[in-house]
C-alpha positions in Angstrom: 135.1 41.9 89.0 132.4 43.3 91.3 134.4 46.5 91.6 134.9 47.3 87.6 130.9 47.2 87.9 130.9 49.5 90.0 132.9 51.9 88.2 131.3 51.6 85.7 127.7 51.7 86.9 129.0 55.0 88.3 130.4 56.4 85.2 128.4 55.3 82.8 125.5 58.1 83.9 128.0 60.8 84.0 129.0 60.3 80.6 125.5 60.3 79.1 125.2 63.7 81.2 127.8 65.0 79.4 126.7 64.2 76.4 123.4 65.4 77.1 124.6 68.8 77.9 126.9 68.6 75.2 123.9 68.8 72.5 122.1 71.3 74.8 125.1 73.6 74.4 125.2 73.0 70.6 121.5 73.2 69.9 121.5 77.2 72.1 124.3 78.7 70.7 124.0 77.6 66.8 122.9 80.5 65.0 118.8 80.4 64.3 118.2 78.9 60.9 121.4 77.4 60.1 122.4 73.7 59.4 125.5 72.3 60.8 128.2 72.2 58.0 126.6 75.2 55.7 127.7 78.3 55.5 125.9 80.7 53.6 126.2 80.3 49.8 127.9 82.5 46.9 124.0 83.2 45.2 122.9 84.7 48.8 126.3 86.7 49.5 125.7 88.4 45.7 121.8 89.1 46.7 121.9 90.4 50.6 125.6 92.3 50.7 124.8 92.9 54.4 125.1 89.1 55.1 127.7 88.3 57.9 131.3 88.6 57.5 131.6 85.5 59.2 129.5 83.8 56.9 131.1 84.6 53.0 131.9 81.1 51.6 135.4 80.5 50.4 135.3 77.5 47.7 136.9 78.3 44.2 138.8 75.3 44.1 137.4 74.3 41.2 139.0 77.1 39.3 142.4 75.3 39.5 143.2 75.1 36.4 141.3 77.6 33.9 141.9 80.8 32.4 142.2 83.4 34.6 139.9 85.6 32.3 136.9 83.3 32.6 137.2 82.5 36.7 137.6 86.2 37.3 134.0 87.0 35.2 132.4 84.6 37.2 133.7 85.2 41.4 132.7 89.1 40.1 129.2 88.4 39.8 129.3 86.4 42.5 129.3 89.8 44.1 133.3 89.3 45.5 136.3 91.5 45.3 138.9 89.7 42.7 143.0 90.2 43.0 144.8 88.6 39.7 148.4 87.7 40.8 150.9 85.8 39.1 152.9 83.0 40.8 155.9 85.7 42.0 153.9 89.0 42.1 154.3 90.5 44.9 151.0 91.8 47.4 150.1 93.3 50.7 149.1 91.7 53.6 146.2 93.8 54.5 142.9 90.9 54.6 139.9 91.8 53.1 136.8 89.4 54.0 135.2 89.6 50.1 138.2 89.3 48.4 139.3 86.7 46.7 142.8 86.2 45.2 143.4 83.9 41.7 147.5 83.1 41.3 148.1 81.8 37.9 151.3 80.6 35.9 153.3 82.1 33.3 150.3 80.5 30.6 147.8 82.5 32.5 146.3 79.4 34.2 144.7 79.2 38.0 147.4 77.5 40.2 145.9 78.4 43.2 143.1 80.5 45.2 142.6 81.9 48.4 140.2 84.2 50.5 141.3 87.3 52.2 
């Protein structure tokens, strides 16, 4: 028993210090400003175009399941590049960081979108 205290009065400290400069790590190299979790959102992309590539916010999920017409109006003033593609239409591979691609169904309803 004595010697399980023992490891662990030894390890216990190194842990914490780990830990410690764990959050020290994470606190210098998070960008100034920002909150962990948020990226920058669709209403700043569409006012400040020069805003990081790294930073342009992918979420139309909620899209998924509309007309095509009516999403595409809407990611446009979001200030994004839209590509319209049905279920088998073919496309290139090149990626594009604003655009966004809508795949619909025969009925012209959002199945599914994706950045790039």
């Amino acid at each position: 028993m004595d010697r399980k205290i023992r490891n662990f009065a030894l390890t216990f400290p190194v842990v914490i210090a780990i830990l410690v400069v764990a959050v020290v790590i994470y606190s210098v190299v998070k960008p100034a400003g920002s909150v962990a979790g948020q990226g920058t959102t669709h209403e700043e992309i569409a006012a400040n175009p020069d805003v990081a590539v790294q930073e342009m916010v992918c979420e139309f999920d909620q899209w998924i399941g509309k007309e095509v017409a009516a999403a595409e109006e809407e990611i446009r003033k979001l200030g994004r590049a839209v590509r319209i593609l049905g279920k088998d239409s073919p496309a290139t591979m090149d990626y594009r960081h604003d655009r966004v691609n809508v795949i619909h169904d025969d009925n012209g309803v959002i199945i599914s979108v994706t950045c790039g």
